[in-house]
C-alpha beads as a LAMMPS data file, in Angstrom:
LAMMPS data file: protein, C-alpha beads

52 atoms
51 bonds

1 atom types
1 bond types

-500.0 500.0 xlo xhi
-500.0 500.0 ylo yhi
-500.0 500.0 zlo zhi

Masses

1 110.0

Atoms # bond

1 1 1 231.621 32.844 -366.877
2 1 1 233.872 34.780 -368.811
3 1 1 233.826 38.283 -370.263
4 1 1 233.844 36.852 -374.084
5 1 1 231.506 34.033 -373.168
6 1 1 229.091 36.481 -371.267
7 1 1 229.220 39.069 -374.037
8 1 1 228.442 35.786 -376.449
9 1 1 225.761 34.530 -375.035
10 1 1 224.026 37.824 -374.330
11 1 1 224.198 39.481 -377.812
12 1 1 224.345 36.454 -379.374
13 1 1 227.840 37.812 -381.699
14 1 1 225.291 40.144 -383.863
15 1 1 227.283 43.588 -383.055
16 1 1 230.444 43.913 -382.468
17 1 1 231.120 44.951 -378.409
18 1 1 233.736 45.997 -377.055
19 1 1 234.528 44.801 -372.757
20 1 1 233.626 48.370 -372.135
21 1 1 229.686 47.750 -372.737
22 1 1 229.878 44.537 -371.112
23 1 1 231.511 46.537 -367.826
24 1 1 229.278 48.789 -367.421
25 1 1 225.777 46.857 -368.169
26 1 1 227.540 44.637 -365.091
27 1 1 227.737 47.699 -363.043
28 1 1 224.579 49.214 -363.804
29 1 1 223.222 45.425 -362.819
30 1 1 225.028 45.273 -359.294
31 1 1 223.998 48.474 -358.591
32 1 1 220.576 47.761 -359.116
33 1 1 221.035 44.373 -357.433
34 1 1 222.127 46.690 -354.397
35 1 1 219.376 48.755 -354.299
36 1 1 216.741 46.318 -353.828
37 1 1 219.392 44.599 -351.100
38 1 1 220.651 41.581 -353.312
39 1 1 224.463 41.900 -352.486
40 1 1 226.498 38.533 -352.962
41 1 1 224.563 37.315 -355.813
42 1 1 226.941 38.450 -358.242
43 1 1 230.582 38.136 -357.691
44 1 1 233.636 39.530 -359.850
45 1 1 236.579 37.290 -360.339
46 1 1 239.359 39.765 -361.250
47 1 1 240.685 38.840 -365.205
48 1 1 238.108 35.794 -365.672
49 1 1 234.757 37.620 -365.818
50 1 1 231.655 36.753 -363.324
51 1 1 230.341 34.199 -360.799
52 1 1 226.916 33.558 -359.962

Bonds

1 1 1 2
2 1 2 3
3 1 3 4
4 1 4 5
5 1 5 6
6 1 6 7
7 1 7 8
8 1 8 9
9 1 9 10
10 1 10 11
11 1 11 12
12 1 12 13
13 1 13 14
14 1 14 15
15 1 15 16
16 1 16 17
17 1 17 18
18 1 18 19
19 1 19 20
20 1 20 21
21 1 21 22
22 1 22 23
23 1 23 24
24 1 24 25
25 1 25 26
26 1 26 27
27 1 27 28
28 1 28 29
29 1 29 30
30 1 30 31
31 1 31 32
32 1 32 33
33 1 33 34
34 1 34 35
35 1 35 36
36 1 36 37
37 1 37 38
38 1 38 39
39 1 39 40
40 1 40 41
41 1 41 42
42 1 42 43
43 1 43 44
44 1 44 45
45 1 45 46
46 1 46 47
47 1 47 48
48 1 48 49
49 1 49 50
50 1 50 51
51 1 51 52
């Protein structure tokens, strides 16, 4: 999925967000996922956005 479609779908175009919040709520996430040991679940494709 793609940064604009992520950031779409998960505030639903009600604000206006820039790709920074959408960064790092996606590292805060993966380093949560890491902490409880879920490590490949989330992937980053570099310039498209992420893959499940």
């Amino acid at each position: 999925m793609g940064k604009e479609e992520l950031l779409e779908k998960l505030w639903n175009d009600r604000y206006y967000l820039d790709e920074n919040v959408l960064l790092v709520n996606m590292t805060r996430l993966k380093k949560k996922m890491k902490e409880i040991g879920i490590v490949h679940l989330l992937e980053n494709i570099r310039g498209k956005g992420w893959k499940l």
